[in-house]
C-alpha positions, 0 to 999 in steps of 0.5 A, spaced: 069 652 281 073 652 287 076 658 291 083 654 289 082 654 282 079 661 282 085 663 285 090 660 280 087 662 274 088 669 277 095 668 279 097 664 272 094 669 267 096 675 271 103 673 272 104 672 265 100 679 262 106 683 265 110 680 259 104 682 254 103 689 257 111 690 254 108 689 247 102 695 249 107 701 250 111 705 246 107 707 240 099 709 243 099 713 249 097 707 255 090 711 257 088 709 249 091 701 250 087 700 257 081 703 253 082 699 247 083 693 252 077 694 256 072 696 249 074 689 246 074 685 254 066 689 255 064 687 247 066 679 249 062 680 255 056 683 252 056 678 247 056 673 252 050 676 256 046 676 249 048 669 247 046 666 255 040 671 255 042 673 262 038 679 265 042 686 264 037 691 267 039 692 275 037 697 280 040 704 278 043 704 285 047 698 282 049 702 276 051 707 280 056 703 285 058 699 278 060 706 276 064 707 281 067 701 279 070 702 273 072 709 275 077 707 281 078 699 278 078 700 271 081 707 270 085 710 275 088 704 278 090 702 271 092 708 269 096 710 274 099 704 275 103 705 268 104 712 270 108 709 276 112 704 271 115 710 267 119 711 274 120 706 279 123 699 277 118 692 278 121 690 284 119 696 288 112 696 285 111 689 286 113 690 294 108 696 295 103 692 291 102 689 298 099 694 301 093 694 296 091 688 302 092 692 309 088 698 304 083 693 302 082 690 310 082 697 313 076 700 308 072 693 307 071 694 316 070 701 315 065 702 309 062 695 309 062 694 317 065 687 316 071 684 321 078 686 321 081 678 320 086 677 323 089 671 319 089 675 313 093 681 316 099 676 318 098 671 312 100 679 309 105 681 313 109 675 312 108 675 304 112 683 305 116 679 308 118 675 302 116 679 297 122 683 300 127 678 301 125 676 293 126 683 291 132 686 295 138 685 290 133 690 285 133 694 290 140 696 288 138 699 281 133 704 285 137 712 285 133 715 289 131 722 286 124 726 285 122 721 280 122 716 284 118 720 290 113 721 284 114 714 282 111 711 289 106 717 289 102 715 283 103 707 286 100 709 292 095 712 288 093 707 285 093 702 290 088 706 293 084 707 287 084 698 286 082 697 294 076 702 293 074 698 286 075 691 290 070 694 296 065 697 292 065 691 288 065 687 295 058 690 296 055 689 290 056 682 289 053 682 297 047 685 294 046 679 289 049 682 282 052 677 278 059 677 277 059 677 269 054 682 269 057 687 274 064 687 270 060 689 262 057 694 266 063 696 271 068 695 264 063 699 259 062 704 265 070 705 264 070 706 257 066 713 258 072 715 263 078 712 259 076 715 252 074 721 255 080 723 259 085 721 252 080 726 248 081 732 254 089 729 255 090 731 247 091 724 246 092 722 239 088 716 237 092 712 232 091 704 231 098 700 231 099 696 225 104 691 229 101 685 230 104 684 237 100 690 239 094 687 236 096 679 239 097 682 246 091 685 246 088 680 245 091 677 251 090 682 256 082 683 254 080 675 253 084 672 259 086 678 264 081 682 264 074 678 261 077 671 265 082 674 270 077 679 273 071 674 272 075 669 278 077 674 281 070 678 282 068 671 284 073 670 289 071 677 293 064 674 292 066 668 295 071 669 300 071 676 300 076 682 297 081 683 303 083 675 302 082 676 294 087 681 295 093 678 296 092 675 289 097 681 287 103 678 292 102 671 288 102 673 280 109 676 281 112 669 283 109 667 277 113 673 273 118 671 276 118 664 273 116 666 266 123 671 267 126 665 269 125 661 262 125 667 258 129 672 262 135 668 264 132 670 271 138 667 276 135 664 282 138 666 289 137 663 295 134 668 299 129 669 293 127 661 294 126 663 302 122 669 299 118 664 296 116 660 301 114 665 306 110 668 301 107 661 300 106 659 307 103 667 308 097 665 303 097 658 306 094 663 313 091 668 310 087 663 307 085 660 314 088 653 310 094 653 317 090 656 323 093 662 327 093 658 334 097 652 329 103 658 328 104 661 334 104 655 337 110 653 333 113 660 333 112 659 341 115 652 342 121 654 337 123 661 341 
């Protein structure tokens, strides 16, 4: 596949497990629906290794950094994301997800001594650019008290804990591993984390009946985690995890679309600018319009 078709199958089935995830909460404490989540996504990988006879055995280094994977990526980013949800508004969220982009450049050029690219660094500026002029009208929702402090706190966490997970992952994949067998064992790896935290956290272990719970499930394990993180570990392999990153500026527009259809979502012109802005930051991040092309039209035009 393409970076381009790797790049939307990220962004189309991200963008809509934010609806599927609503159907996760209430009855089971998040930690056990992540782990349910990654129990069903690593068992569909395994299979497929087993089926396509692809090798499992790696180096124990290998295993070592693939631990690491699914502690940060896996688990902590997860699970203090949906902590973070149960204080701050999507909006806020989505604006801070920019971050996960600067974390993931400043860490990929300290732990794997890869170049700062600069292209990735404007493309990501002008995405928080848009992604504020989309958001802005939420922000009069936002009451600013010390949940909302703690809110941000946890977010942040979680961001540093996703960036972590992407470079590591990033140097994985530089040591030759195949993605889908890096994400059976980095997902399994995680399993041991997630259902050993919901044991010590006294979380109750119980197996809703609904069928939406079970439904979404289904999604979330098939499409955003077994598919979703497939393209998406393809796409650090291939173009590297500060570029990969800016995936979480893209999903949000597409949530927004589905909000639209289903939500009754109000388009503004501000949010349609915010868009395009968004659009044309991923267009240099992605080297698709060169830096030389841009400041030259932003010279011409001041």
């Amino acid at each position: 596949m393409s970076n381009i078709q790797l790049f939307v199958i990220c962004t189309l089935i991200w963008g809509s497990t934010w609806i599927a995830i609503t159907f996760q909460l209430g009855e089971v404490a998040p930690v056990l629906s992540v782990a349910y989540r990654f129990t069903l996504a690593s068992l569909l990988l395994g299979i497929f290794c087993v089926v396509k006879k692809l090798p499992l055995k790696l180096p124990l280094h290998i295993h070592f950094k693939m631990a690491a994977v699914g502690l940060s990526l896996y688990t902590l980013d997860y699970s203090f994301l949906y902590e973070s949800q149960k204080y701050i508004i999507s909006a806020v969220l989505a604006l801070m997800s920019s971050c996960i982009i600067y974390i993931n450049v400043f860490m990929r050029r300290a732990f794997l001594k890869k170049p700062i690219r600069i292209e990735v660094l404007v493309g990501a500026t002008l995405g928080l650019l848009g992604m504020a002029m989309i958001f802005v009208p939420e922000f009069d929702k936002v009451q600013s008290t010390e949940y909302l402090t703690l809110g941000i706190l946890l977010a942040c966490i979680s961001f540093v804990c996703a960036s972590i997970g992407n470079v590591v992952s990033e140097r994985i994949l530089d040591h030759g591993t195949p993605v889908i067998q890096m994400n059976f064992w980095a997902m399994t790896y995680a399993l041991v984390f997630l259902y050993g935290y919901a044991f010590i956290s006294g979380a109750e272990f119980v197996l809703p009946k609904a069928t939406d719970y079970w439904l979404s499930l289904l999604f979330l394990s098939v499409f955003g985690s077994v598919l979703a993180f497939g393209a998406f570990m393809k796409l650090v392999q291939q173009i590297g995890s500060d570029k990969a990153a800016y995936v979480v500026l893209m999903y949000p527009l597409v949530a927004l679309f589905l909000s639209t259809l289903f939500e009754g979502y109000q388009w503004q012109l501000q949010a349609l600018i915010g868009v395009i802005i968004v659009l044309f930051g991923n267009a240099i991040a992605m080297g698709k319009v060169p830096l030389h092309w841009f400041f030259r039209k932003s010279i011409k035009t001041n």
